[in-house]
Legacy VTK file of the C-alpha trace (Angstrom):
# vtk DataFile Version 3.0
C-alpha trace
ASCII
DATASET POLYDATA
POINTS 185 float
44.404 -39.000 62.743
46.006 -42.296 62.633
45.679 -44.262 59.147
46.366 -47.772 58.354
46.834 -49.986 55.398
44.694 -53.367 56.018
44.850 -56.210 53.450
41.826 -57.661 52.768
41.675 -60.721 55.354
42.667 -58.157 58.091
39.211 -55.803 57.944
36.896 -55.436 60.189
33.666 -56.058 57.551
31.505 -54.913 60.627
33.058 -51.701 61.299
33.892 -51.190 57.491
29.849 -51.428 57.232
29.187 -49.219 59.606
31.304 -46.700 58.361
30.019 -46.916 55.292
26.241 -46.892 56.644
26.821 -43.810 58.371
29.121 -42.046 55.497
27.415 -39.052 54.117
28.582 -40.283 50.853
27.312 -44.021 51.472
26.838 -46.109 48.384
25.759 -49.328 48.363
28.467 -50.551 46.114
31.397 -49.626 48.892
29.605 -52.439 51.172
32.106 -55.523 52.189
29.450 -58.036 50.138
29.724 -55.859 47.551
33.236 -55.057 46.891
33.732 -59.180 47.537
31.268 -60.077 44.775
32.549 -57.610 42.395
35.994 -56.586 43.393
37.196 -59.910 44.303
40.774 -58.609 45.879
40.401 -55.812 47.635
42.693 -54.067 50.796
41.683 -51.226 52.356
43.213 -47.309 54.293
41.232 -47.448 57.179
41.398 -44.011 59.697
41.492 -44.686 63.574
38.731 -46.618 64.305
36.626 -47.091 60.757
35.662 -42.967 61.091
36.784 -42.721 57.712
37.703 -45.646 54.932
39.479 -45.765 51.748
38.763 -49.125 49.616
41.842 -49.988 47.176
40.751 -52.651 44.708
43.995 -54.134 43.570
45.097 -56.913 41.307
48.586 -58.121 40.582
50.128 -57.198 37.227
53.210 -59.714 36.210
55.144 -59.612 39.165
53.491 -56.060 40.175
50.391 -55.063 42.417
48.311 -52.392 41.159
45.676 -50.105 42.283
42.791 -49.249 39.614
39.770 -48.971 38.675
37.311 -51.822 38.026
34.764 -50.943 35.697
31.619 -51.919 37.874
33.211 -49.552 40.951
33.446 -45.960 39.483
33.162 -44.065 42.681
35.531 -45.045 45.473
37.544 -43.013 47.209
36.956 -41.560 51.018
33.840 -42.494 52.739
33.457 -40.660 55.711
30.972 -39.269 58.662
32.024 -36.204 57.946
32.939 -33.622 55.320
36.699 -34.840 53.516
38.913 -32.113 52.900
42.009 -32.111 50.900
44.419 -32.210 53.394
42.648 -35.450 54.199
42.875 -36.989 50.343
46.653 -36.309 50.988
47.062 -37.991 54.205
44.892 -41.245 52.675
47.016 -41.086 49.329
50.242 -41.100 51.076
49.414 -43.856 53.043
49.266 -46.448 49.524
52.273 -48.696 50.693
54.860 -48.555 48.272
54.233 -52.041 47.039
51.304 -50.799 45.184
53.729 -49.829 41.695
50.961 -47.868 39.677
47.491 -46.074 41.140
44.395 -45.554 39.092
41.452 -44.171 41.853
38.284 -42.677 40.788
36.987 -40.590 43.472
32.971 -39.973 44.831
31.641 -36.636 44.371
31.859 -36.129 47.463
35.435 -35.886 47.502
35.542 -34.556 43.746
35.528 -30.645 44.745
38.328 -30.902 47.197
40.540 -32.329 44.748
39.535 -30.317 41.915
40.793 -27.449 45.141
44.517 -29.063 45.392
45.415 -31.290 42.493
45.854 -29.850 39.025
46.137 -33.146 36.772
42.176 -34.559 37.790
39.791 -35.435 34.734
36.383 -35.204 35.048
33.695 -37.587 33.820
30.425 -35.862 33.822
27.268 -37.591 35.147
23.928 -36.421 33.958
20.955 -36.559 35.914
18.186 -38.468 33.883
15.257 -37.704 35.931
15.420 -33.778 34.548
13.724 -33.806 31.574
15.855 -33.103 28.913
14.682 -29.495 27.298
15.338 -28.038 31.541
18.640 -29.944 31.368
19.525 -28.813 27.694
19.154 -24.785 28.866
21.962 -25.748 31.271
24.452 -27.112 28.763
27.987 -25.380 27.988
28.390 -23.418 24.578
30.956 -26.551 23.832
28.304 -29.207 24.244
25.702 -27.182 22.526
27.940 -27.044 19.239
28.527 -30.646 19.395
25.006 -31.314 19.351
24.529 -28.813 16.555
27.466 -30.394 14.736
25.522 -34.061 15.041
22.586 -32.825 13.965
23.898 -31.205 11.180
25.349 -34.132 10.450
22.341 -36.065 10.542
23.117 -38.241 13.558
20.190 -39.735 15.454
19.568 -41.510 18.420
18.192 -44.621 18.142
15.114 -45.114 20.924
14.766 -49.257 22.482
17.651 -50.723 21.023
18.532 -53.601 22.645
21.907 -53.367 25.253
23.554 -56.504 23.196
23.202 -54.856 20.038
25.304 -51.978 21.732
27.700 -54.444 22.982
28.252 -56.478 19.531
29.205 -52.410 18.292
32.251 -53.176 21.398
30.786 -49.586 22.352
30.754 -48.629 26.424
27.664 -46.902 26.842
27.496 -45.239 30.238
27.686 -41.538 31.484
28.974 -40.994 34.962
30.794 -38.485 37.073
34.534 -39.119 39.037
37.167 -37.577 38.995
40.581 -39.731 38.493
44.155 -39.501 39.992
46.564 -41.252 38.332
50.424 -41.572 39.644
LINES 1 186
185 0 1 2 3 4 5 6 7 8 9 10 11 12 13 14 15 16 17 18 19 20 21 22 23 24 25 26 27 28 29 30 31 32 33 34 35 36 37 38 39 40 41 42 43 44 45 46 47 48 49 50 51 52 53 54 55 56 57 58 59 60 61 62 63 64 65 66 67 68 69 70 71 72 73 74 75 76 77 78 79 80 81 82 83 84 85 86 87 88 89 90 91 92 93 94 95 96 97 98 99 100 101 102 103 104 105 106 107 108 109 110 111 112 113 114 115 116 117 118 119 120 121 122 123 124 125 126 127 128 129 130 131 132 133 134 135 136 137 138 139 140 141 142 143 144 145 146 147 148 149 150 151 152 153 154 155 156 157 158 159 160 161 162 163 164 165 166 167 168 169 170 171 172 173 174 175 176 177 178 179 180 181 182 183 184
């Protein structure tokens, strides 16, 4: 298992497209059109022959390049054919060149339980499934969330049903619920 670091202007956006295509994990926002569109600057771990990729969205910082997390691209990480393991996130992670001087990657769920397996320091973002209507999905809920609800309702918060998204924003709240799991260095 050979990986490489590839700046931007050096990838394959065939093969990276392929990979992605064929990753059990694909998402359509991992896509070279995509990641240019969005990302803007973006470089790349790439394993032997595109079998597995690693996207690193990157911007420089002063006189610093750094690795993190653009708001629109919550689930990177390794998109692969096959099943990643651990050892696997490792070999990827260790392959960041140096010049990269601070690392912020959200990971897909896909590689989310392997990590949770070998790295101590992840945080969790939990995503929940909207199509589930909510009295099935509120049975499942932790003791913890259940007394926050409790707590809100007791303290007469509501929710608020067709409100429009740029009222939200003028608030300067981020509304969105979704599930990664974060390594920071």
């Amino acid at each position: 298992m050979a990986i490489r670091y590839l700046v931007q202007e050096d990838i394959d956006y065939s093969r990276w497209d392929r990979c992605i295509h064929l990753s059990l994990n694909s998402e359509v926002y991992v896509f070279s059109w995509f990641l240019d569109a969005i990302a803007g600057t973006w470089d790349a771990l790439v394993e032997d022959d595109y079998r597995a990729v690693m996207p690193l969205v990157n911007k420089r910082k002063f006189l610093t390049k750094v690795i993190y997390r653009h708001p629109l691209l919550n689930h990177l990480g390794i998109f692969s054919e096959s099943p990643v393991k651990a050892d696997k996130i490792m070999s990827f992670l260790e392959s960041i060149p140096d010049k990269f001087t601070k690392i912020e990657i959200c990971f897909n769920r896909q590689n989310t339980q392997a990590l949770r397996e070998s790295f101590s320091g992840c945080r969790s973002v939990y995503e929940m499934d909207l199509i589930v209507p909510y009295e099935k999905k509120e049975r499942s809920y932790p003791d913890e969330i259940k007394n926050a609800i409790g707590l809100a309702q007791n303290r007469k918060l509501s929710v608020m049903k067709h409100i429009a998204l740029s009222e939200l924003e003028s608030l300067g709240w981020n509304c969105y619920i979704k599930m990664d799991t974060r390594l920071s260095y």
